[in-house]
N, C-alpha and C positions, 0 to 999 in steps of 0.2 A: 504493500500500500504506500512506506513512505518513497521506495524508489519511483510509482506512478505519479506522486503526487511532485517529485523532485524535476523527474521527466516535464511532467506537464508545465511546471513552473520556467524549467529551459524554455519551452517553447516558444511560452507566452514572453519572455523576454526576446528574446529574437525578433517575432514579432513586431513586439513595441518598438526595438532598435531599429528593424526596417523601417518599419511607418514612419517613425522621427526623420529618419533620411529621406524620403518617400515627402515627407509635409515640406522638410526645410529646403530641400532642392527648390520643390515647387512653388512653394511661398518666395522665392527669393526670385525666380523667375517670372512670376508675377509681380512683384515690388519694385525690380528695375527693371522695366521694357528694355528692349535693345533694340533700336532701329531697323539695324542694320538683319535683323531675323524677319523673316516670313511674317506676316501680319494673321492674328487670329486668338483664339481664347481656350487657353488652358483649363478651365474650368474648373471643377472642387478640388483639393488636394486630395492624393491618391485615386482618387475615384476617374476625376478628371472628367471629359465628356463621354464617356462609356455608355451612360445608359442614356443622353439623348439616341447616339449612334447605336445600340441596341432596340431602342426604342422606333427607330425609322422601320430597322429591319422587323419588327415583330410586327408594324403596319403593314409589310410588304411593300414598302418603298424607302428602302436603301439609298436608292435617289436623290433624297429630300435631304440629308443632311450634308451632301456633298454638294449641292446644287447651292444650298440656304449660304453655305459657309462661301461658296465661289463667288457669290453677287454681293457679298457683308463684306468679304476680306482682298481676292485675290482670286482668278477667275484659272493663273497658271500652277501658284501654288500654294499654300494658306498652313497655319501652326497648328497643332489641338494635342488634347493627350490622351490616349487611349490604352487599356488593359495596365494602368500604371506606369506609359511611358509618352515623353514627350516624341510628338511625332509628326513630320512634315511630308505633307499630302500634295501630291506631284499631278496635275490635273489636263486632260486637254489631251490630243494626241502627240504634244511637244515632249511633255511629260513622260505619256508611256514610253516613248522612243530612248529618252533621256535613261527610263532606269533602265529598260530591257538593252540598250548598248552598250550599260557600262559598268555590268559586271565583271567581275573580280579584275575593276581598276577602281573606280570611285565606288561602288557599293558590293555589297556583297546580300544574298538573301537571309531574312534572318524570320523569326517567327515566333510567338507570343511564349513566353516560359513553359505556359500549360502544353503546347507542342513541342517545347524541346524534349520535357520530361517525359511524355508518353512515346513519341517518335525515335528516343537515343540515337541512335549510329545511323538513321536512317539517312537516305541521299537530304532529306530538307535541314538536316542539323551537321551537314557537312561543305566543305567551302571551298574553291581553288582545285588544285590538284585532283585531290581527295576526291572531289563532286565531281571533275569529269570521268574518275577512273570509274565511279560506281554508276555512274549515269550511262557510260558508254556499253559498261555489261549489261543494265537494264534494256537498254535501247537494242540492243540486238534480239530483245524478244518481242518488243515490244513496235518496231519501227514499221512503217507499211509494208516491205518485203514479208516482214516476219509472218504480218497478221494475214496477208494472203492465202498461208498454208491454215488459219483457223475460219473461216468463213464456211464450211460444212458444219465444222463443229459446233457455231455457235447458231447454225438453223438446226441442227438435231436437237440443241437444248432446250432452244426457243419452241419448236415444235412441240416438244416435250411437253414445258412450261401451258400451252396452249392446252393441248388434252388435257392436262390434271387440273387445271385450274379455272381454264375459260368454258369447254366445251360443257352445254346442258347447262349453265350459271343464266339466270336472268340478270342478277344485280352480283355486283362486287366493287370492293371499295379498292379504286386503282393503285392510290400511291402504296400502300403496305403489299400489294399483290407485286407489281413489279420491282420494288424493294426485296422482295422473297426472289423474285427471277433475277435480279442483277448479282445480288450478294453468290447466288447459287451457280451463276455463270462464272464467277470470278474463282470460286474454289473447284471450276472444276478444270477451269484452264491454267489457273496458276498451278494449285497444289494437286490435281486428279482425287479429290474428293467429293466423293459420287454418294456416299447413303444420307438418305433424306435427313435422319434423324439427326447426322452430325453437323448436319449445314444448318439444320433451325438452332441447333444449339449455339455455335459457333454466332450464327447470326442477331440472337439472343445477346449473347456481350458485345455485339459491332455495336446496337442500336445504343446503347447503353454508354459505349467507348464514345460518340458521335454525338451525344450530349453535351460534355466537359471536354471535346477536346481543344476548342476554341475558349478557354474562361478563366475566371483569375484562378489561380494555381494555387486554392486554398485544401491544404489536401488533412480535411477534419470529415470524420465520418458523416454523410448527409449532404454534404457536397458535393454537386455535377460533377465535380475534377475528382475528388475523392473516388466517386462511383466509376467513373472513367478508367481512375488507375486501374482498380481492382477488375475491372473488362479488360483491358489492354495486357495486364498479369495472366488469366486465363487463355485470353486468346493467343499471345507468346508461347504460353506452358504449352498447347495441343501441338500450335506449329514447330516446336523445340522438339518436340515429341514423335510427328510426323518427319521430320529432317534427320534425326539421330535414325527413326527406322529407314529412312530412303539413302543416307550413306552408306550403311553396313550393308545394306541390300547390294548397292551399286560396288561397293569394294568387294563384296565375296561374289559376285559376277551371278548373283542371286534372281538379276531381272535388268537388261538393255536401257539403257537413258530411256527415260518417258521425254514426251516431246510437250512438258508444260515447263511454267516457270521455276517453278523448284529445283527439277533437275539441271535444269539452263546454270542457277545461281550456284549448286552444288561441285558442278561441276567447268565450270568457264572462271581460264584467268584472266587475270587485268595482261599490260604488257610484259611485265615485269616477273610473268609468269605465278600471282601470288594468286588464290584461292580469299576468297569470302570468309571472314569470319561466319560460326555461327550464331553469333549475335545480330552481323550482318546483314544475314540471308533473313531471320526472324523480324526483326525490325523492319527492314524493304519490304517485306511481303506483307506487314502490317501498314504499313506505309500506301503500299500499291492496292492491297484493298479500300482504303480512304481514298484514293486517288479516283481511282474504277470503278468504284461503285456509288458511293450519297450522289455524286455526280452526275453520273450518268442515269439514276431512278431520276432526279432532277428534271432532267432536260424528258427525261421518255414521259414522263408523267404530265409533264405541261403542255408537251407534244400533243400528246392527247388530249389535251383540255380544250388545246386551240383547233386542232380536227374537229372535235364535238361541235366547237361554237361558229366554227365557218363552214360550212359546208360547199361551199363551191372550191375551198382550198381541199378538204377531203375527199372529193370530186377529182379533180385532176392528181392527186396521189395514189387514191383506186384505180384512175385509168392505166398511169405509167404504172404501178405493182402489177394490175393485170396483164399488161403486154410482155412484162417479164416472165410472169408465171405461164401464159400460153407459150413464150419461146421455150419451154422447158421440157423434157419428156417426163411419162409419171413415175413421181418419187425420185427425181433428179435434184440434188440439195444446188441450194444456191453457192455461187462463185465470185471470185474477186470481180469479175469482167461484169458481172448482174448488177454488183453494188455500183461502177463504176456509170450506168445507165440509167440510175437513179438520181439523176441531173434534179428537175423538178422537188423531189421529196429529199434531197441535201440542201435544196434553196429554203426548204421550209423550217430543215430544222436549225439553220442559220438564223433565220429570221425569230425564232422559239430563243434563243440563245442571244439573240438581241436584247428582246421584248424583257426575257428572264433570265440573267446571266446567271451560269449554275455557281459561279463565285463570286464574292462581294469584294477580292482584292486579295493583296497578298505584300507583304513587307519587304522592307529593305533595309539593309544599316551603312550608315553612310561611313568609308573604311577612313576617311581623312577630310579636312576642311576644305568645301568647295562652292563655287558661285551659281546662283542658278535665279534668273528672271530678276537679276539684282540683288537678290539676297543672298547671305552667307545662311550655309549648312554648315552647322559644327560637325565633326567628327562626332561620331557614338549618337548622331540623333537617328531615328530610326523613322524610313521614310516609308510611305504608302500609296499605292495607286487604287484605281478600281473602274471595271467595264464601265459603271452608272457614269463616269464623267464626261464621255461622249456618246454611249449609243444612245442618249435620250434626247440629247443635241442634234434642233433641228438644223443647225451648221451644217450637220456631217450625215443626219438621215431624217429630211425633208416628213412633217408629218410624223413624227416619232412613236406619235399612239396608236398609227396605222400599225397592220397587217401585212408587208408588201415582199411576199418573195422576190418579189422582183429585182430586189434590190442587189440580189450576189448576180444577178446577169453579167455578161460583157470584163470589165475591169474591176466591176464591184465595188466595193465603201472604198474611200481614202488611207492609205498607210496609217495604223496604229489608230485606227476609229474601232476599226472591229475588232478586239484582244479578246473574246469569253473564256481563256483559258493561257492569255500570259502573250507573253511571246520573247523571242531572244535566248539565250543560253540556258533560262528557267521556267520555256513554256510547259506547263502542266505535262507531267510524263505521260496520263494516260488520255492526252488530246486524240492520238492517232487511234486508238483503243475503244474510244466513245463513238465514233463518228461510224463505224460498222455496223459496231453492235447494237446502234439505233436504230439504221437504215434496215438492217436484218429483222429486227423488230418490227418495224412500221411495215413490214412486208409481210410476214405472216399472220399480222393482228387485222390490216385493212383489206385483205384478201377474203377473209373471212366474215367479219363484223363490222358491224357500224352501230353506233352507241351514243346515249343521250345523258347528259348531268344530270343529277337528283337534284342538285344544289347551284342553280344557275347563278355563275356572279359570285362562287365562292373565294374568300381571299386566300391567296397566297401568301405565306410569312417563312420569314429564315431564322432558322433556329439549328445550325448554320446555316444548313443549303437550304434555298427556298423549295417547300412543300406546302399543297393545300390544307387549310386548316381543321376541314374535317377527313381528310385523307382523299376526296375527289370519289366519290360516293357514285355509281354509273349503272345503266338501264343498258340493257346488250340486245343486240338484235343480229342472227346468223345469217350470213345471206344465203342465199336458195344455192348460191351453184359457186365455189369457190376453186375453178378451173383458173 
């Protein structure tokens, strides 16, 4: 008892010590403006503006507080503090170009505590070198050559997913259904984990990890982050688990490389000829399921939303799906060449990823003092971009609350209008990964069905990734003849 009670008392001192540091920084930064820094408001000590900017996204418009602070402060780039850190918000397509060119010379990628601490050794908690050498293994599974040789596979699952779940349903509630098909896609391409039981479990701590993994890093029992850990612990342990059995497999010549990601990481070196830690391989593959999956339910679930609510955009994606499916013989799975003919329904789900970018931004830390729109960035500040700065800007896409595939026609948006997923040395690893597995989706769901909201007008809110807020509640209707 008195060691808990000594325990507990460290703690709360620490605590306290941070927070004093945490206040006096901030009170001081507040007390003497500096000119010469970015214009804008740091708002309460420690807390800072967090919960306006949490509060935009639980609206469903992320927008507003990027947009509020661009016409108050500074339209290129503005001050604020967020998750407990002073942070300068890089705006405009000047902006996004500015961070995504100038990594690992003026910034480097950096990311909220609560993510270094769950993430460890992963590619987002490593930098320079380091991050190309683990990026470059990744990318060779993950790059579009690679994904080539999975586009069968991922219509077997999708099919799959379809009988067990769609076929004979009148109503099911979308976002938690394809949430169940993403997650369940990703464990069987990454890790060749195929029984039902193990995936709802495993999926079971994702949802749970995907809470706290964006939040202040208060790690007291009861706590999003808290909860988080102890998911992210779990979901570690299986895959530590599965990887110790799939080496000794592969060293006693017990079973051939599988052609998913695990064995890619188990067995591929860098140049230098070194092997992946297993700490590594564990953390990336937790890593790349976050990456792969909130993501991608994301965009397929909105997808859907905006099919429901337009019907003449639904209309010309049934036609082009169906012209694919007649070029096909029966029980011919789809091919890279089939995605690649889905011109039409790629423009739409560009326009989905416009309208609702499956990310709200992503950090920076500035590696040394530097000038930008006039003003000095000190070293160690920690800089921020995010899609919402331009895709709502009718600057850069005319009519912005429109609906307008049309828009990727021809030459497309203007350089660094359109990011939904980064771009430069640190675009999203599973950008190339997402853009299949939707179009493969959107093929075997609108081939099929066509389906009506329960809930018309329902909001969407981010809590991280944006999802409806009663989960997207939907009326199905089989068509007669899905030739």
């Amino acid at each position: 008892m008195q060691i808990a009670m000594f325990s507990t008392l460290i703690l709360l001192g620490i605590v306290l010590l941070v927070s004093l540091y945490i206040i006096t920084k901030t009170l001081k930064e507040r007390l003497i403006p500096n000119p010469h820094l970015p214009p804008g408001s740091l708002g309460w000590p420690l807390i800072g503006e967090t919960l306006n900017y949490l509060g935009t996204c639980l609206a469903g418009r992320p927008d507003w507080f990027l947009r509020d602070r661009m016409e108050k402060h500074d339209p290129q780039v503005f001050k604020t503090s967020l998750f407990g850190e002073t942070v300068a918000v890089f705006c405009g397509p000047a902006g996004n170009k500015f961070l995504f060119s100038n990594e690992n010379k003026l910034v480097n990628l950096w990311w909220p505590r609560s993510v270094k601490k769950l993430l460890k050794s992963s590619l987002v908690n490593v930098a320079g070198d380091e991050a190309k050498r683990i990026r470059r293994i990744l990318l060779t599974f993950l790059d579009p050559d690679a994904l080539k040789r999975y586009i069968e596979r991922m219509d077997l699952v999708t099919q799959h997913h379809i009988s067990t779940l769609w076929e004979g349903k009148e109503e099911l509630k979308l976002h938690p259904t394809i949430n169940l098909y993403t997650f369940e896609l990703s464990c069987r391409l990454f890790a060749s984990i195929d029984d039902p039981t193990h995936i709802s479990k495993l999926a079971h701590h994702f949802d749970i990890f995907l809470k706290g993994v964006i939040h202040f890093p208060i790690y007291v029992p009861g706590t999003p982050f808290y909860r988080a850990s102890k998911a992210a612990d779990a979901i570690k342990e299986e895959l530590r688990l599965i990887a110790r059995r799939r080496r000794e497999a592969l060293d006693k010549k017990m079973e051939s490389h599988r052609k998913d990601l695990l064995s890619h990481l188990l067995v591929t070196t860098d140049a230098s000829g070194k092997l992946l830690s297993e700490s590594e391989i564990v953390d990336n593959m937790l890593m790349l399921l976050f990456a792969s999956h909130d993501t991608t339910t994301s965009a397929m679930t909105c997808v859907m939303k905006y099919l429901a609510e337009l019907p003449e955009v639904y209309e010309m994606v049934l036609r082009e799906q169906l012209d694919i499916a007649k070029s096909k013989e029966a029980g011919e799975l789809l091919k890279w060449e089939d995605i690649q003919r889905m011109r039409y329904s790629c423009n739409v789900v560009s326009e989905v990823l416009r309208m609702i970018p499956p990310i709200r931004g992503t950090f920076r830390k500035a590696l040394v003092d530097f000038t930008y729109a006039g003003y000095k960035i000190p070293k160690g500040w920690k800089l921020y971009w995010s899609p919402d700065s331009t895709t709502k800007d009718p600057a850069y896409f005319p009519n912005p609350e429109e609906f307008d595939p049309s828009r990727y026609e021809g030459a497309g948006p203007a350089p660094y209008t359109f990011v939904p997923f980064g771009g430069g040395g640190r675009v999203c690893i599973g950008n190339e990964y997402s853009r299949p597995q939707i179009l493969v989706f959107m093929h075997n769901i609108v081939k099929r069905f066509k389906w009506d909201l329960l809930i018309p007008d329902e909001k969407v809110t981010y809590d991280p990734m944006p999802a409806p807020s009663h989960g997207l509640p939907i009326r199905i209707q089989q068509h007669q003849s899905t030739a």
